[in-house]
DRENDO-1510 file (C-alpha; in Angstrom, 1 decimal, always signed):
<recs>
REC; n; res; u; v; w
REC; 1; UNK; +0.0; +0.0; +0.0 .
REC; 2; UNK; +1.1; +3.8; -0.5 .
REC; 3; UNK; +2.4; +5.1; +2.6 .
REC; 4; UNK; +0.8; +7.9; +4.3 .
REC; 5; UNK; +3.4; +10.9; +3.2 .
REC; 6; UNK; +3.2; +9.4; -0.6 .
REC; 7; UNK; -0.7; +9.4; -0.2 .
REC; 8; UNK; -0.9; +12.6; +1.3 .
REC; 9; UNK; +1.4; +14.2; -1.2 .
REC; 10; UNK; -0.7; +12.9; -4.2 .
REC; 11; UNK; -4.3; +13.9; -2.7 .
REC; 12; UNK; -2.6; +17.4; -1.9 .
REC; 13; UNK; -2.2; +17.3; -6.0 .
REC; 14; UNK; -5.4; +16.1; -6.5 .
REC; 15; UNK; -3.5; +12.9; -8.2 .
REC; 16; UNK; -5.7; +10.3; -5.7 .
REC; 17; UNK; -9.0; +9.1; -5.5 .
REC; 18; UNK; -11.0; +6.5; -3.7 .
REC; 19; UNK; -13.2; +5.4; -6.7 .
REC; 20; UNK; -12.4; +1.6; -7.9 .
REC; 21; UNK; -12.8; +1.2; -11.3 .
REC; 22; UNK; -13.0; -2.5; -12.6 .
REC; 23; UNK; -11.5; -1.7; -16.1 .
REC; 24; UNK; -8.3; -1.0; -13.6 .
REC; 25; UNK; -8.5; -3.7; -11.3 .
REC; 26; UNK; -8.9; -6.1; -14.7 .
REC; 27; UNK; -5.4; -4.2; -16.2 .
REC; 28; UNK; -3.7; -5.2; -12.5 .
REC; 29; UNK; -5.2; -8.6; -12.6 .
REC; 30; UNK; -4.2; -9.4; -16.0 .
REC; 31; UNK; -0.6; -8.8; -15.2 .
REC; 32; UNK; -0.7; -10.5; -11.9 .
REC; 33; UNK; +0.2; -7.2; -10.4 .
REC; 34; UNK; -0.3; -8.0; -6.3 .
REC; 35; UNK; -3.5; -6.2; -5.8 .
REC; 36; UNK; -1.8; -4.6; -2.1 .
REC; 37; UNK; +1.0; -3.2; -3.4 .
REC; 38; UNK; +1.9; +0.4; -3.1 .
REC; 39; UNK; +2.6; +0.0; -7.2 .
REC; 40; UNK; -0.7; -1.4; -7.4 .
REC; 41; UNK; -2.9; +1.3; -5.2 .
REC; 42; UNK; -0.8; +3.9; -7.5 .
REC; 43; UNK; -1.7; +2.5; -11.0 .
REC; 44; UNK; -5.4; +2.2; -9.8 .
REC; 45; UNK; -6.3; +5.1; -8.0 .
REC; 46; UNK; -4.3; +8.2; -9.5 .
REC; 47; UNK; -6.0; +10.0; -11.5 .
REC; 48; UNK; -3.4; +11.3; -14.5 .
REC; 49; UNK; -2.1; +9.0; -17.3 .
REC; 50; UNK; +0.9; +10.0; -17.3 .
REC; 51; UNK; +3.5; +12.1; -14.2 .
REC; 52; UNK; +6.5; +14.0; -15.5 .
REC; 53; UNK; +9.5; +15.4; -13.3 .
REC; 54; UNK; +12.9; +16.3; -14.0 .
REC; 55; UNK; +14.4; +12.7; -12.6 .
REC; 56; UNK; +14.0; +10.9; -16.0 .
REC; 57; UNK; +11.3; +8.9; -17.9 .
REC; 58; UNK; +7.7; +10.3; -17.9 .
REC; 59; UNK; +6.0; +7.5; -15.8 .
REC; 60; UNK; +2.6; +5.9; -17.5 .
REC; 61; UNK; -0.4; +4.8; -15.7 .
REC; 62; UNK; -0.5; +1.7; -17.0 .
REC; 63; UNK; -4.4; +1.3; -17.0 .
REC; 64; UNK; -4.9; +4.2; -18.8 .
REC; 65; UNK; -2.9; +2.8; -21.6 .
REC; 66; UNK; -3.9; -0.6; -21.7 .
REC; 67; UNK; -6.9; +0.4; -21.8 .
REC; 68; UNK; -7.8; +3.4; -23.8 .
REC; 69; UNK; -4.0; +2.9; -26.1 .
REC; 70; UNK; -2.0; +0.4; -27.7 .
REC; 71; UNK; +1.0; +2.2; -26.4 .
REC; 72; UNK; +1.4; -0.2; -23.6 .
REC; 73; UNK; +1.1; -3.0; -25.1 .
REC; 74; UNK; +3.7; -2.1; -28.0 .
REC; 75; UNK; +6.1; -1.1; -25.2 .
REC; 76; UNK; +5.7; -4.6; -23.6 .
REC; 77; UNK; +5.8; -6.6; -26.9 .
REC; 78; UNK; +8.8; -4.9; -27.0 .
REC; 79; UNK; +10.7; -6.2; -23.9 .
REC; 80; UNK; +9.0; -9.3; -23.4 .
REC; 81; UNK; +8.7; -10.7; -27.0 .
REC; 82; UNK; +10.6; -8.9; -29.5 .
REC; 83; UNK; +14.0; -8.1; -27.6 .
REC; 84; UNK; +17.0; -8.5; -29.7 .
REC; 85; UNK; +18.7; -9.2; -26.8 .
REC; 86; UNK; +17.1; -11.3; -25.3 .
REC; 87; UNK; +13.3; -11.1; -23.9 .
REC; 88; UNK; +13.0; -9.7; -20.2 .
REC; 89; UNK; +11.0; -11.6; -18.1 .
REC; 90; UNK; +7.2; -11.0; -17.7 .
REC; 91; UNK; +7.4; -10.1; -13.8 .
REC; 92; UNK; +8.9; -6.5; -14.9 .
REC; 93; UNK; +6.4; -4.1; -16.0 .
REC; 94; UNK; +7.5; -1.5; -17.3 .
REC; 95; UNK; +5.8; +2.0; -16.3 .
REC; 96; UNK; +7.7; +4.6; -18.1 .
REC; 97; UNK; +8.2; +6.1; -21.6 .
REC; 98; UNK; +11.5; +5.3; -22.8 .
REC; 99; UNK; +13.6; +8.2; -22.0 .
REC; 100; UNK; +16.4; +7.6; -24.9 .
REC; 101; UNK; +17.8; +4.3; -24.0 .
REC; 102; UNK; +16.5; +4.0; -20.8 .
REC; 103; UNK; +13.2; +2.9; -18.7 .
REC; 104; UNK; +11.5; +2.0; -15.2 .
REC; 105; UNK; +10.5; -1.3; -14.3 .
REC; 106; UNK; +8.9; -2.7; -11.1 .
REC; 107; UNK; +9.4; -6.5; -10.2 .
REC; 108; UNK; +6.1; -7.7; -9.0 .
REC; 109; UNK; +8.2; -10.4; -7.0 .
REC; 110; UNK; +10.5; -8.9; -5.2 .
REC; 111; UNK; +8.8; -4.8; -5.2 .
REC; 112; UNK; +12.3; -3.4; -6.3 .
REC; 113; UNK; +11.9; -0.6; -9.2 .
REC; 114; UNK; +15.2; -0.4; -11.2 .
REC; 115; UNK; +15.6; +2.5; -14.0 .
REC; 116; UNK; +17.7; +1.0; -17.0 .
REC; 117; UNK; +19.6; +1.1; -20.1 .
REC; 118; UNK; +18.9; -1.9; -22.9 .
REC; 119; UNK; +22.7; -2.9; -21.9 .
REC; 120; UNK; +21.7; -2.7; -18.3 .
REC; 121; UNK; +18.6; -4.6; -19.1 .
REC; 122; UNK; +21.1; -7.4; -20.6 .
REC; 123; UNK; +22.4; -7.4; -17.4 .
REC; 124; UNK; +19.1; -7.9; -15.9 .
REC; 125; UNK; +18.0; -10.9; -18.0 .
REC; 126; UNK; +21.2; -12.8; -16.6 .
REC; 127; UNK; +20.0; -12.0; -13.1 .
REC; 128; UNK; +23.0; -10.1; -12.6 .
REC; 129; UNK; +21.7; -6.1; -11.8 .
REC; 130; UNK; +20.1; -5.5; -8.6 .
REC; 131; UNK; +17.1; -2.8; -8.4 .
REC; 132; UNK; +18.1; +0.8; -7.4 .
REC; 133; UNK; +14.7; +1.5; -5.1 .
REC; 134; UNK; +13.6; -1.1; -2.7 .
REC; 135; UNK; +10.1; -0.4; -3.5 .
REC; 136; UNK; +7.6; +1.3; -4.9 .
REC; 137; UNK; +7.0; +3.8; -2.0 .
REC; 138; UNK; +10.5; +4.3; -2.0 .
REC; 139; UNK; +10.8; +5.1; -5.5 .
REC; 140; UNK; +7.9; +7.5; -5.5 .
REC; 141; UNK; +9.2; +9.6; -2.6 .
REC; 142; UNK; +12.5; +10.1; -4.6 .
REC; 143; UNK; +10.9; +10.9; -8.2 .
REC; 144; UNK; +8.6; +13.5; -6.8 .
REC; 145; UNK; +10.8; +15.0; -4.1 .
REC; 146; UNK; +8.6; +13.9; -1.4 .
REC; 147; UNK; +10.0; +14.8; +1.7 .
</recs>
């Protein structure tokens, strides 16, 4: 789940709301996103489709473009199927543009968000590249300056 000074900071935004909306909850499900998660709640229940700050990648709700784009499905084709290098494994979901060369992912098994380069994501694939944010909370407090 967000914690409170993440949740606070998005309903002082207006970024948050309470409303579930079953198109989202189908998106997390699909994925086999844990429904508790602090990455979870976020993709859910904020209310943009996309966040943008000066720390890299625009981040993507990705509801909102499952749903209503074929962005984020291209992006996952992308990493998961069509990889040159090598496909990445379907437990990182990627919720960022691609900023040049490099994205965020989240590992629904472990939580960790890592921000990566397609050699970096090489790296990755070998299990060899550990995530820079220990979770999702953790992540979000850095990329908006949350303090």
């Amino acid at each position: 789940m967000l914690n409170d000074k993440v949740r606070t900071f998005l309903l002082n935004k207006g970024w948050l709301v309470t409303d579930e909306d079953k198109e989202y909850d189908s998106v997390i499900s699909n994925l086999a996103i844990p429904f508790h998660s602090s990455f979870a709640e976020f993709q859910r229940f904020t209310t943009e489709c996309t966040f943008s700050t000066t720390k890299g990648p625009e981040l993507i709700s990705i509801c909102w473009f499952s749903i209503y784009s074929g962005d984020f499905e291209a992006l996952t084709n992308s990493l998961w199927r069509n990889r040159p290098g090598g496909n990445l494994p379907q437990n990182y979901i990627p919720f960022s543009n691609r900023s040049g060369d490099s994205i965020f992912l989240y590992d629904k098994q472990n939580q960790g968000i890592y921000y990566v380069n397609e050699l970096e994501i090489n790296e990755m694939i070998k299990g060899k590249f550990n995530p820079q944010w220990s979770d999702f909370n953790e992540f979000l407090e850095w990329y908006f300056d949350i303090n």
